[in-house]
C-alpha positions as CSV (number, residue, x, y, z in Angstrom):
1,X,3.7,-17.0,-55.0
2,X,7.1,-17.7,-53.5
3,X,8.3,-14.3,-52.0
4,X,11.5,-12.4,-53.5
5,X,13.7,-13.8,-50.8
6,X,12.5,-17.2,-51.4
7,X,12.5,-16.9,-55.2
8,X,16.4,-15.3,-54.9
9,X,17.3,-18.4,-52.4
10,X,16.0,-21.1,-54.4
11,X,17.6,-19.7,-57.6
12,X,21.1,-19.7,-55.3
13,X,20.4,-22.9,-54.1
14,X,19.3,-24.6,-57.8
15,X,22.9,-23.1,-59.0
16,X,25.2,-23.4,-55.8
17,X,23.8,-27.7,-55.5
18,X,26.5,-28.9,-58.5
19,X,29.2,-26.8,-57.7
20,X,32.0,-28.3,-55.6
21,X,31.8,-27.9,-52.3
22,X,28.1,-27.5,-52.9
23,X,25.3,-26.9,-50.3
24,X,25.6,-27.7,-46.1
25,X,23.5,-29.7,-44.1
26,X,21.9,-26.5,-43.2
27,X,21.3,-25.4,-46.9
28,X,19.8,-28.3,-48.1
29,X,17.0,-28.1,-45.5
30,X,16.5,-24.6,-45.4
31,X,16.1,-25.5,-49.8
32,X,14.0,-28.7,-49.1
33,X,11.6,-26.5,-46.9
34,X,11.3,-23.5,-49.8
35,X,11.0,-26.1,-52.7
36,X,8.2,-27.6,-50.4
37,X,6.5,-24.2,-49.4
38,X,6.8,-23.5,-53.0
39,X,5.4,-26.3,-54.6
40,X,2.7,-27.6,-52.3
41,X,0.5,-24.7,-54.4
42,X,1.4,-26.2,-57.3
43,X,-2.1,-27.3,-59.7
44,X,-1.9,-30.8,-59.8
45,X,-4.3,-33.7,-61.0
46,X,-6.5,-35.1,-58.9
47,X,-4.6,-37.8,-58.3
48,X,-2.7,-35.5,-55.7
49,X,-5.4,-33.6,-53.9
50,X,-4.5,-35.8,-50.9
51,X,-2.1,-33.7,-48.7
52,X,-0.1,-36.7,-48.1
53,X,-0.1,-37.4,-51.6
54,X,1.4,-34.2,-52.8
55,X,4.2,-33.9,-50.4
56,X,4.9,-37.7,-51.1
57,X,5.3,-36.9,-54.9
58,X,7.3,-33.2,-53.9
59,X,9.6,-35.4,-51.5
60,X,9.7,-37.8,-54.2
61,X,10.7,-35.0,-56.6
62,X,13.2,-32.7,-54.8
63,X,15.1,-36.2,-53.9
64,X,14.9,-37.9,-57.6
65,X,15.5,-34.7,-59.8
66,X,17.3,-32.0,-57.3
67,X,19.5,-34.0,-54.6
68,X,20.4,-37.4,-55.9
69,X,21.8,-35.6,-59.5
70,X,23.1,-32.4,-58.1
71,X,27.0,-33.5,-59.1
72,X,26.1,-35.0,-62.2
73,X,23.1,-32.8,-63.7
74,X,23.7,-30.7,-66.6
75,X,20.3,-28.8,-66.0
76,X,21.1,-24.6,-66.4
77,X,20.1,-21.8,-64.0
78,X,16.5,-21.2,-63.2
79,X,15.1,-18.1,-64.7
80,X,12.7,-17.9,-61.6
81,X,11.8,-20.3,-58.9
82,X,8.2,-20.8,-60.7
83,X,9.4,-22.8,-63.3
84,X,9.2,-26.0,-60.9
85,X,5.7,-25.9,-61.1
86,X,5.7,-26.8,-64.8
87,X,9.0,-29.5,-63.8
88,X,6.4,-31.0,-61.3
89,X,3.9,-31.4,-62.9
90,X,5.9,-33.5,-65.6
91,X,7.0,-35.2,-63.1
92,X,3.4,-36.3,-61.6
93,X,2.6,-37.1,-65.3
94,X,5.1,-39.0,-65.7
95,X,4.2,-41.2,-62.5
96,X,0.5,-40.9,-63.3
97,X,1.6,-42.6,-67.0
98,X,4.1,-45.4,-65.4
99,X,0.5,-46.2,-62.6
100,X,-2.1,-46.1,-66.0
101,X,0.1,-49.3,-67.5
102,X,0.5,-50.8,-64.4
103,X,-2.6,-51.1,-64.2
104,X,-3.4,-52.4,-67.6
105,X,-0.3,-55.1,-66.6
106,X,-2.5,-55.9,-63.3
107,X,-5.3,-57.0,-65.5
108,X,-3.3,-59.2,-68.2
109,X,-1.6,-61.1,-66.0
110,X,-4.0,-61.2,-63.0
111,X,-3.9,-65.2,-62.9
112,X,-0.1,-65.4,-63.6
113,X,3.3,-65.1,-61.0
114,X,4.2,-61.4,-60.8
115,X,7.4,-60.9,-62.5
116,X,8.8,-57.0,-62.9
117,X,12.2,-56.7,-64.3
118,X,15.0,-49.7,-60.2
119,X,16.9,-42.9,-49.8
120,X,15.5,-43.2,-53.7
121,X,17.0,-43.1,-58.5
122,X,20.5,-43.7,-56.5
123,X,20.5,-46.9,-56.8
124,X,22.5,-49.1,-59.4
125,X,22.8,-52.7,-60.8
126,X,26.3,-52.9,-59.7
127,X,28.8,-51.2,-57.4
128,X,31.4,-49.3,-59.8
129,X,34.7,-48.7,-59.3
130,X,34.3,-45.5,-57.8
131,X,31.8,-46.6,-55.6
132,X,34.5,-49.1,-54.3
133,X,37.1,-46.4,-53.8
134,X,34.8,-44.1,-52.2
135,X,33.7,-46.6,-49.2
136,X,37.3,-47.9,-48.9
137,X,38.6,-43.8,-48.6
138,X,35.5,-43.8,-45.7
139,X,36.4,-46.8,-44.0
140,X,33.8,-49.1,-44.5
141,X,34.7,-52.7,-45.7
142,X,32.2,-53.9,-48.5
143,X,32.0,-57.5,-47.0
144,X,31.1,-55.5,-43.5
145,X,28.8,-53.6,-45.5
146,X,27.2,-57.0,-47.6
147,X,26.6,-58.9,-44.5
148,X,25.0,-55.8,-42.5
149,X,22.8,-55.4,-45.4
150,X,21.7,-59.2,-45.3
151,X,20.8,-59.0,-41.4
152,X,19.1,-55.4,-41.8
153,X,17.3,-57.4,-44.9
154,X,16.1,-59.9,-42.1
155,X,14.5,-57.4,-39.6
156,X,12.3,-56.0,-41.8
157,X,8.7,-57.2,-43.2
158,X,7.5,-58.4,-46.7
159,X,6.1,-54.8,-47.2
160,X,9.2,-53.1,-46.4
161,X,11.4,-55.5,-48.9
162,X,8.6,-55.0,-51.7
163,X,9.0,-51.0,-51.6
164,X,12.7,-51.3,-51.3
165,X,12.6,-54.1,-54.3
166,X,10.1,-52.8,-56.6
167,X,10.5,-48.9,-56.1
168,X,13.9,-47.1,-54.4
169,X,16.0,-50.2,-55.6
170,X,14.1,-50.6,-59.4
171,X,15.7,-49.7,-62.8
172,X,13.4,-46.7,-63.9
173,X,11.6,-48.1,-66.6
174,X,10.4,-51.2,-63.7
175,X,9.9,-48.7,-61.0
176,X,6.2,-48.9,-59.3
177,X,4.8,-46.4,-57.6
178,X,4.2,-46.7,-53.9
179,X,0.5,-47.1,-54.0
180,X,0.4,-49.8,-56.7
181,X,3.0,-51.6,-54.8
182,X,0.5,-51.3,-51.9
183,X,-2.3,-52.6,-53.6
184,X,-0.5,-55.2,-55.4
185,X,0.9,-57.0,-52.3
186,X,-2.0,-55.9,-50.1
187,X,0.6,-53.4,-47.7
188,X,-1.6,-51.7,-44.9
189,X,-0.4,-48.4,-43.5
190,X,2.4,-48.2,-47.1
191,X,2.5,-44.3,-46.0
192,X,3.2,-45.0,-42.6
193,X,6.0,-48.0,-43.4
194,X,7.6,-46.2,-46.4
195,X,8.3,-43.2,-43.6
196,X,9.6,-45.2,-41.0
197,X,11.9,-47.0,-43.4
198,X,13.1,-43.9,-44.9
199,X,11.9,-43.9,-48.6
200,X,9.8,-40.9,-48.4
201,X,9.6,-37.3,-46.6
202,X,11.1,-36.3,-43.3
203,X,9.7,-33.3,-41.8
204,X,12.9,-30.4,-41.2
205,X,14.5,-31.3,-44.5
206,X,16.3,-34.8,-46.3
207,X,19.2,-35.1,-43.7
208,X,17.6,-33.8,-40.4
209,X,16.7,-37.2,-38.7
210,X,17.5,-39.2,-41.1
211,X,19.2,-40.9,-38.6
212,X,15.9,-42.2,-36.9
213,X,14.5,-44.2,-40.2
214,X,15.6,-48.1,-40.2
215,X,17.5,-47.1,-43.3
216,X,19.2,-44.6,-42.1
217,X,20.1,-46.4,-38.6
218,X,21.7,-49.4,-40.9
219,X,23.8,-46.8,-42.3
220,X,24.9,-45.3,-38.8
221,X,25.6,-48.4,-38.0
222,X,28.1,-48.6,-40.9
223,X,29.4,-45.4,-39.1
224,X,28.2,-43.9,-42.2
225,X,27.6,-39.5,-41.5
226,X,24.3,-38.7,-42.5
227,X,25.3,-35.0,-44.4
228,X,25.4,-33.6,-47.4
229,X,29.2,-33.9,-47.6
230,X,28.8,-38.2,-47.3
231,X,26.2,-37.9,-50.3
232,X,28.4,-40.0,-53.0
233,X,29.0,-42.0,-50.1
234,X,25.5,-42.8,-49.0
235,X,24.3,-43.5,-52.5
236,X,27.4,-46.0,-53.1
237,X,26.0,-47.7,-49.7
238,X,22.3,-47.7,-51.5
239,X,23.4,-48.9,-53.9
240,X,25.1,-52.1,-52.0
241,X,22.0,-52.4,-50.3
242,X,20.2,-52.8,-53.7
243,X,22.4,-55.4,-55.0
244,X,21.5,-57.1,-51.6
245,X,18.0,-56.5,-52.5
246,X,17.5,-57.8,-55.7
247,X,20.0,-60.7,-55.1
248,X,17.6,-61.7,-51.9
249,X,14.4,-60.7,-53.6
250,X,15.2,-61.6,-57.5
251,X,12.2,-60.5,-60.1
252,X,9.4,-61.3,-57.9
C-alpha cells in the first residue's frame, strides 16, 4: 500500500497538475516516481507480468492520462491514491482490446498492403492557431522547425518511423500498440529503440534526461527547454513533428 505521505503527495500532486502555474520540474518526478512505486503492485493480466511490460504500460499511462491532459482534464480530486489501480487497469483493458482486433485485422488482410488510418496522445492532425502563437512567443520559426523535423526524419531507421507513425503520432482509434507494431514490421530490440527515441519510460521521472533521447535532442536542437513550464510548447513541437510524420510516411 502506498504510505500516508505518499498517498497525501499524490492526492496534492493529482489536484495541484491543472492549476496554473502547476507542478516544477522537480514535482513532476518526484509524482512520476510515487505513481510508479504505486502502481507497479497493481493486479494486472497476464499480459503484463513482464517487468518491462508493466512499467511500459505505467509510463504509457502517467504520460497519456496524467501529464499530456493536465491543463485540459476535467477529471475531480482523488478520494485516495488507490483508486489508480482501478484507472489502470482500464487502461491495460483498453490496450489489451485495441491488440485482440489487431490481431483479428492481421489475419483478414494477411496477403493485402497494410493500410491503418494517432513524447506520446499529444499529437494532432494539424498545428492550430495556438500552437502557431505559442512557438512564435518561444522563438522558434515553423519552417526552421518543418525542415529540422524532415532531416531528424532521415537519421532514423524504418523501426523508429513505424513507432512514431503508427503509435505516438496515430489518431486514437488507429493507435497500435508497441508490440504489435514490432511484430508487424518484424522490429528487433522495439523496447530498446522505443527508449532511445523517447516514446517510452525514462528512469528519474518524464523530464530528467529527456534531453539524451533522439527526440528529445531534435527538440534541443530547436532550443526547445525540456520542463514542465515548455509543456504546451513541446506538445505543439510534437505535434509538427507528426504532421512531418504522416506527410513522409502517409497510411502505410
Amino acid at each position: 500500500m502506498a504510505t500516508l505521505p505518499d498517498n497525501q503527495a499524490i492526492l496534492g500532486y493529482w489536484r495541484r497538475r491543472k492549476l496554473s502555474p502547476g507542478l516544477s520540474e522537480a514535482e513532476w518526478a518526484d509524482f512520476y516516481q510515487k505513481v510508479t512505486r504505486l502502481l507497479i503492485r497493481t493486479r494486472l493480466p497476464a499480459e503484463y507480468a513482464d517487468t518491462e511490460a508493466r512499467q511500459d504500460l505505467i509510463h504509457a499511462f502517467f504520460v497519456q492520462k496524467i501529464l499530456q491532459n493536465a491543463r485540459t482534464t476535467q477529471a475531480g480530486d482523488l478520494e485516495n491514491a488507490h483508486v489508480l489501480h482501478g484507472y489502470l487497469k482500464r487502461f491495460a483493458q483498453d490496450e489489451i482490446r485495441e491488440q485482440a482486433g489487431l490481431v483479428e485485422i492481421d489475419e483478414y488482410v494477411a496477403d493485402e498492403e497494410d493500410v491503418f488510418t494517432d513524447v506520446v496522445e499529444a499529437c494532432a492532425v494539424a498545428l492550430s492557431h495556438d500552437d502557431l502563437h505559442l512557438l512564435a512567443e518561444a522563438g522558434i520559426d515553423v519552417a526552421t522547425a518543418n525542415a529540422e523535423a524532415d532531416r531528424f526524419l532521415a537519421t532514423l531507421g524504418e523501426g523508429e518511423r513505424r513507432m512514431l507513425r503508427h503509435h505516438t503520432c496515430a489518431e486514437d482509434e488507429a493507435r497500435l500498440p508497441m508490440d504489435a507494431i514490432a511484430k508487424r514490421w518484424q522490429i528487433a530490440s522495439y523496447h530498446y529503440k522505443a527508449k532511445k527515441l523517447g516514446i517510452t519510460g525514462q528512469k528519474g521521472g518524464f523530464f530528467q534526461g529527456y534531453e539524451n533521447t533522439l527526440l528529445g535532442g531534435w527538440l534541443t536542437k530547436l532550443r526547445a527547454e525540456i520542463s514542465p513550464e515548455w509543456h504546451r510548447e513541446l506538445v505543439a513541437l510534437l505535434n509538427l513533428l507528426c504532421l512531418r510524420v504522416q506527410k513522409t510516411m502517409g497510411e502505410t
